[in-house]
N, C-alpha and C positions, 0 to 999 in steps of 0.2 A: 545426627541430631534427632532427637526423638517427637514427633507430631507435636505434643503438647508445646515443647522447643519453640517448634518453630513458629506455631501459632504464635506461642507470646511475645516471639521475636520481631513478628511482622505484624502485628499490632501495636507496635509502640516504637517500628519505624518512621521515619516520612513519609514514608507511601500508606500509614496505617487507614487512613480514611476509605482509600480504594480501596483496599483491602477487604474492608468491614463490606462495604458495597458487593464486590462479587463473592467474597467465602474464601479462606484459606482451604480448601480443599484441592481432591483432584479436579481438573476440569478438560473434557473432550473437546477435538474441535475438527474443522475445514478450514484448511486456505483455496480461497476462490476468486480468481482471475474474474468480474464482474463483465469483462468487454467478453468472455468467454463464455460465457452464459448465453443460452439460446431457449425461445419458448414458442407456442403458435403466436403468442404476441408482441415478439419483439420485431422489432425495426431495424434488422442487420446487425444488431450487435444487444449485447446481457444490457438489461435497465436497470431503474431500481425497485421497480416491483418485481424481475425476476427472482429475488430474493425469498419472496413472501413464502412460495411452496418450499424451497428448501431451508426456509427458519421453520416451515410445521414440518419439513420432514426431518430436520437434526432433532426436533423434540422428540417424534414418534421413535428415532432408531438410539435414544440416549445423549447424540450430543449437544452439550451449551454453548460452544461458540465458535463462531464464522469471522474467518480473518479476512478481510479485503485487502488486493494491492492496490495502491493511493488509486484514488478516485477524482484527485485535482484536476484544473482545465491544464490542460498538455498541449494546446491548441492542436498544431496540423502535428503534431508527432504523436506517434502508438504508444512511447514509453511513456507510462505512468510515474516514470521518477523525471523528469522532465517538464515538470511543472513550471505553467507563466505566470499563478500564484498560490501565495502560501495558503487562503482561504478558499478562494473559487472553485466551488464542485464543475466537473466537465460534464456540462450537458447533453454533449452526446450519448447520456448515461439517463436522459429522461423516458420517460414512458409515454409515449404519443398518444396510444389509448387510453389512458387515465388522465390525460390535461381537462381541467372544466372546460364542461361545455361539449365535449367531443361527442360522446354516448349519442348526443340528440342532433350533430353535425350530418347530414347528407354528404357534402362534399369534401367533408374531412377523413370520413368514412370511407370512401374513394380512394382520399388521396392515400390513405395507410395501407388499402389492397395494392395502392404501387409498388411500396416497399415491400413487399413481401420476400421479392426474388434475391434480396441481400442478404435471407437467410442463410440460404441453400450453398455456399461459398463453404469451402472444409476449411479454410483461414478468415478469419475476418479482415474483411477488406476496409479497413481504418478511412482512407480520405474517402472514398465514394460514400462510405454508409455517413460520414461528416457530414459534405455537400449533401446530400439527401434531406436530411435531419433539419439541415440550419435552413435551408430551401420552405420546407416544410413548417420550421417554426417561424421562420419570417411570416408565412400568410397568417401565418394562426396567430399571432401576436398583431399584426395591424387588424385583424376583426374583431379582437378581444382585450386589448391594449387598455380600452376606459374601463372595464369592468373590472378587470384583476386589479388596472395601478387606482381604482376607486377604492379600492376593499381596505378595511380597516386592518385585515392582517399585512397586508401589501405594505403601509405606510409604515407598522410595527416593524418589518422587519429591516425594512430602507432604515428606520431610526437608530434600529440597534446597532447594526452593521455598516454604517455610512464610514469608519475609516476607514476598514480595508479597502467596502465595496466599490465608492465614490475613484479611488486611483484606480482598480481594478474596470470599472466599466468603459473611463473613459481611456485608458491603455488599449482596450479593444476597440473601442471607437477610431480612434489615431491608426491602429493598425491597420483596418477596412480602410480609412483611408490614403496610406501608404500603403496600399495592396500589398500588405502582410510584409513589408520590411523589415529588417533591426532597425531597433528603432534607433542607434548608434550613427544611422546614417538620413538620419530624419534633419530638416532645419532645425536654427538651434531654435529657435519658440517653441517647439513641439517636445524637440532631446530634453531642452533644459530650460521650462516655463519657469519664470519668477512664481512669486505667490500670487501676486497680481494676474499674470497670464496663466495661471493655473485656474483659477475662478472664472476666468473667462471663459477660458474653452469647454469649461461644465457648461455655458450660460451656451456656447454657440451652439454644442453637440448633445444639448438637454433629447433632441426627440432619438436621436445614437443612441445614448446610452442609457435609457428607457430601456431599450430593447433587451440590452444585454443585463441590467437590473432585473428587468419581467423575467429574464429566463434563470437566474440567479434564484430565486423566491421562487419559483414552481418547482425546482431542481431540493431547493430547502425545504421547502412543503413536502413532495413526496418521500424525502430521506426520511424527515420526521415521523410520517406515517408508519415508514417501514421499522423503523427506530421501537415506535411502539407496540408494534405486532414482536416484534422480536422480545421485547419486555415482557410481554404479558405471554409469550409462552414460554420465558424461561432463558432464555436462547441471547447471551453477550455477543455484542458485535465490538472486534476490534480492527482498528480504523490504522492506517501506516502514513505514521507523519515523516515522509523523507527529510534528511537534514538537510539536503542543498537545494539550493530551484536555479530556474533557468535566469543566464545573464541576460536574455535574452526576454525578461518577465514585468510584470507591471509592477511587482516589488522593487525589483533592480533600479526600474528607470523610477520610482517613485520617492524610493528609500536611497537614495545612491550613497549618502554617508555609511551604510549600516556595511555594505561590503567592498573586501579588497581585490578590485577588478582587473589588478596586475598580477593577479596568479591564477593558476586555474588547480583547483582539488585535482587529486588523484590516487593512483595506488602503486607503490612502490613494487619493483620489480620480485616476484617469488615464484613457484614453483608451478603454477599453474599458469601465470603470464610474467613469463620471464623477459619480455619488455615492460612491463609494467603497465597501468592503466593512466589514458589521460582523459577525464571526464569532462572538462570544459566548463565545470560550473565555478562562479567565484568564491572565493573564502570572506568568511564573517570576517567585520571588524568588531571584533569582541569588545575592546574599548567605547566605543560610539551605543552598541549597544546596552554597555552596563550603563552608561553615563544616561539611558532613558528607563532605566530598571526594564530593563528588559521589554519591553509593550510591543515589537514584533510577536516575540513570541509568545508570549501573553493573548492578544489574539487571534494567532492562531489556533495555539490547546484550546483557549476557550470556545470557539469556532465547532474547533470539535467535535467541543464534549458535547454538542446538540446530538448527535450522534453516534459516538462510539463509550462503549464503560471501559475498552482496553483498548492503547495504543501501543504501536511497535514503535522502539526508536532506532530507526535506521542509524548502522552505521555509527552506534553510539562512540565508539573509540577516536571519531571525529571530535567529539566532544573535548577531549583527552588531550590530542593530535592530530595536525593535517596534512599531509604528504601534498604539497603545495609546489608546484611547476609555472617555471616563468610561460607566461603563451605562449602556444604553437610551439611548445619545444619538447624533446623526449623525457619521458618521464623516468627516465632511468638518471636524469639530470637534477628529479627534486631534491627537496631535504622538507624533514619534519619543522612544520611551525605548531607551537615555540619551538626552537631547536634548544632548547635548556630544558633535559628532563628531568628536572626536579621541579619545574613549573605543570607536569602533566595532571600531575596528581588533585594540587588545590585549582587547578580551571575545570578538569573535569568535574570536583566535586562542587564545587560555587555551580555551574549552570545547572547540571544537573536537580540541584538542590533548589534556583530558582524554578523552574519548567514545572519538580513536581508542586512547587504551589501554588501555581496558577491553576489546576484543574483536579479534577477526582476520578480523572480516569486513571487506572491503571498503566504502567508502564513495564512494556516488555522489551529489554533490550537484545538487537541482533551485533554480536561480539565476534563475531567468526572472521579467521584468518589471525594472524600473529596479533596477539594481545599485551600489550603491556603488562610487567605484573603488577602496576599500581592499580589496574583498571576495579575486576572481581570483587576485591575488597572491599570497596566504594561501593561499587552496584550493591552487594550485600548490606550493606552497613545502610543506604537508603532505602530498601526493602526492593528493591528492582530486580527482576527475576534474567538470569542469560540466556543465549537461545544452546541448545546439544544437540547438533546432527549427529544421528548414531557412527554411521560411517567414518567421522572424523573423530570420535572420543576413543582415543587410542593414548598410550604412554608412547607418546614421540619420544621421548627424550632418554628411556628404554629400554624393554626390550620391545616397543614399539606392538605392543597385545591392547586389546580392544576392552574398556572398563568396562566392568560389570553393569547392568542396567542397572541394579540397587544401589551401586555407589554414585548415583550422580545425584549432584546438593539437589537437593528439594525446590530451592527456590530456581531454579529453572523450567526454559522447554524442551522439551523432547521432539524432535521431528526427525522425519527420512530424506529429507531431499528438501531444495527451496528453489523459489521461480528463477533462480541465478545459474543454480547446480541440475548436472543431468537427473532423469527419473532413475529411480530402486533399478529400474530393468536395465536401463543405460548402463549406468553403473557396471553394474554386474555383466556386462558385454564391454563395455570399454576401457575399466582398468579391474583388468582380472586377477592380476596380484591380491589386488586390494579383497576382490573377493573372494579368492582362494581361502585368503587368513581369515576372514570372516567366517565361513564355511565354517573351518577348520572346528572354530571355536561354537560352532551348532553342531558338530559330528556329521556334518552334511560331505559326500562327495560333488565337487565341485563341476558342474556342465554348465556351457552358456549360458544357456536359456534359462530362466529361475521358473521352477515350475509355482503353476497357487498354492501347494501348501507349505513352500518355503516363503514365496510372498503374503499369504495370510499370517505365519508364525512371526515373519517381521515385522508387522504389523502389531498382532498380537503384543511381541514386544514392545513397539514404541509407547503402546496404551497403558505400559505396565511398571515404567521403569520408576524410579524414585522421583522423577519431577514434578511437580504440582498441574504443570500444565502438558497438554499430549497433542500436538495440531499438526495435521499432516494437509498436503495437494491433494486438493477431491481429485483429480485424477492418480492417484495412487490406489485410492479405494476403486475409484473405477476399473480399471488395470485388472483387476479380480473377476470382470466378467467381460470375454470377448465381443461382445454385443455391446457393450459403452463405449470402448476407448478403441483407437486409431490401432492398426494393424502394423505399421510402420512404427516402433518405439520411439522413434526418432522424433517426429509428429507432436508426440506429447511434452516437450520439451519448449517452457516459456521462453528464454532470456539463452542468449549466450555471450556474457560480457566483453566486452574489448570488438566484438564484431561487429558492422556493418551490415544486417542481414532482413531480407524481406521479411523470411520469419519471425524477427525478434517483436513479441509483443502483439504478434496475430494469433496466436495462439486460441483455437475454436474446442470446446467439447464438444465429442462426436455425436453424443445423445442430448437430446432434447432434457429441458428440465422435468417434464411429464417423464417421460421414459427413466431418468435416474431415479425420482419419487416415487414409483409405481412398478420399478423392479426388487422383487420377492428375492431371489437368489441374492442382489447386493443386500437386501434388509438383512437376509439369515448372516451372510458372511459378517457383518459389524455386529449382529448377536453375538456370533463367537468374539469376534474382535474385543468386544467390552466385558467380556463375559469376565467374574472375578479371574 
């Protein structure tokens, strides 16, 4: 389809508005693990002003946008798709140095030189650097508690945000005092308050969930700021709205119609996990939902869009279909809800169609693994771009050869690798089949090791191919200079799904944010990289 094509194509889709918003053009980017982010001022773990130097440094080296994985409150769990809500930013994600008031703090000043030693960990240490944090903002919130909930922005934002927030604060409140229970095993006044006993417990645990409001509004505050630094240098932030949250979450226990609590999502047994996956989280009642037009998820995107101009839609073919297992049972025991596919097509297309008009972010859907063929089509026809891992765009079906970088549709993304899937180098050491035939089709002899100018020309490719959009793991870019990234390949490796693993979701850059912005050799290599 020829540029002008598609321009006009995707202007006067549903998605046309976003569209206008970031530019039908190419667009570069980062995906960046935020808990992975480290700087002289962070507090154990990436904040949200860690960002700011790497939004001026993606302008300085050409790129527009930084993908974040969700950023939701995840309470005591590292996984970011593990969300206790659909709205609630996870504070452990604030920046203790920039809270008002701090700068001119003596003993706040102190107490931040404590933290320091949670830096220096090669994995982030998720619950200590927690406790630390929540320690930390409890004093700082009972000193400053009347000044911030005085302020005229404070009360603004309580106003706008009181339906999520109001069940969300005091969900946490309940939890502190069930010392972090399911809340499933809570009394039932607490499990399952009337409307009556719901207003109460705001009324009893008003100075509780102050707290956790105050910390909601500094967490919004600072996003915003950063929100706008990225705006005004040019630089899209897209934000990843997973589709499932935890049964275990203050939606769950707030919204309990909206889900089916007797199945638990999953993934059907294939080639990579030949038992299949059992994720634990509930399935939508899609019914309950339509019947309120949608206002979960309404505001959530709206939620947002205070923040992001591009969101990912996790797992969009959930949309579609859900590989739905009864509890605690093998997932190689589910079946697809609806199991009628002929029903795949118009649910998929009704939600989808509801979501994008609740907000003007853009939507980027991640499609990978076995796709229905009703899925694409849809995506296309709402102007909804898929995600191309290069490694996987092959004719399966074949003689199993790997598609040209020019033939893939436009309105896609192009990336190497994702926080789920091993790195480029992994790869190319642990299924060497796979890389051999790769090779093959660069004229490269095939050796373990990938040397840099075969992982710069990869690279180079991803940036080049027909997609509209190009987003790789900054540490893929890193990888390029020994002095960034872990010596161990292994190390560099987010997520590895279906497992139980310390690693999973600790995941540290080895370099400081100073160090990745102020290295000369990575700036020249993404020279080339962007280069026509």
């Amino acid at each position: 389809m020829p540029p002008a094509k598609i321009k006009e194509t995707l202007l006067h889709s549903p998605t046309a508005k976003a569209w206008k918003k970031v530019g039908v053009r190419h667009h570069h980017g980062i995906d960046v693990s935020l808990a992975a982010l480290r700087s002289k001022n962070t507090s154990g773990i990436g904040d949200f002003f860690t960002l700011i130097p790497l939004i001026k440094w993606c302008k300085k080296v050409g790129f527009d946008v930084i993908q974040l994985l969700p950023i939701n409150d995840s309470g005591t769990d590292p996984s970011p798709y593990n969300s206790i809500s659909s709205c609630a930013l996870n504070t452990i994600y604030l920046s203790l140095s920039h809270l008002p008031y701090i700068e001119t703090d003596a003993e706040f000043a102190a107490k931040l030189l404590e933290l320091d030693p949670l830096n220096a960990s090669p994995h982030v240490l998720y619950l200590e650097v927690l406790n630390h944090k929540m320690n930390f903002l409890r004093h700082y919130v009972k000193k400053y508690e009347e000044k911030i909930s005085g302020s005229k922005e404070y009360k603004k934002f309580f106003a706008d945000n009181a339906t999520w927030l109001e069940p969300y604060i005091l969900f946490k409140a309940l939890k502190d005092k069930m010392s972090g229970s399911n809340y499933l095993t809570w009394p039932k006044e607490l499990k399952t308050p009337t409307e009556e006993e719901y207003k109460e417990l705001l009324k009893e645990y008003k100075t509780e969930t102050l707290f956790y409001s105050l910390l909601q509004f500094l967490s919004f505050d600072q996003l915003k700021k950063v929100k706008k630094i990225a705006s005004d240098n040019g630089v899209l932030l897209k934000g990843d709205i997973p589709i499932l949250i935890s049964p275990d979450s203050a939606d769950v226990w707030h919204y309990n119609e909206l889900f089916n609590l007797e199945l638990s999502a999953g993934a059907p047994p294939d080639v990579y996990n030949p038992d299949g996956q059992y994720w634990g989280f509930p399935l939508f009642n899609w019914t309950a939902i339509k019947k309120s037009d949608y206002a979960w998820w309404k505001n959530r995107l709206q939620y947002a869009s205070n923040f992001y101009d591009i969101f990912r839609i996790d797992h969009v073919i959930g949309f579609f279909r859900l590989w739905a297992i009864l509890l605690n049972s093998s997932p190689k025991n589910g079946k697809f809800v609806p199991s009628d596919e002929s029903l795949w097509g118009p649910l998929g297309k009704e939600i989808l169609s509801k979501l994008i008009s609740f907000t003007s972010m853009l939507p980027i859907a991640e499609d990978l693994g076995p796709v229905p063929l009703v899925v694409r089509p849809i995506l296309l026809e709402l102007g909804i771009c898929t995600t191309k891992v290069m490694r996987w765009e092959r004719l399966w079906e074949e003689d199993k050869s790997f598609i040209p970088i020019n033939e893939y549709p436009p309105v896609s993304m192009t990336c190497i690798s994702t926080h789920d899937s091993p790195t480029l180098a992994q790869w190319w050491v642990e299924f060497p089949e796979e890389a051999k035939a790769y090779a093959k089709t660069k004229n490269w002899d095939y050796t373990p090791v990938l040397t840099k100018e075969q992982r710069l020309e990869i690279l180079f490719d991803s940036h080049h191919t027909s997609s509209l959009f190009h987003i790789n793991l900054l540490q893929e870019y890193l990888n390029l200079c020994p002095e960034l990234s872990w010596q161990d390949i292994a190390t560099e490796r987010i997520n590895l799904p279906g497992k139980v693993l310390s690693t999973n979701w600790t995941y540290r850059y080895r370099a400081t944010v100073e160090e990745i912005t102020e290295n000369t050799p990575l700036t020249q290599a993404l020279s080339t990289i962007l280069s026509p």
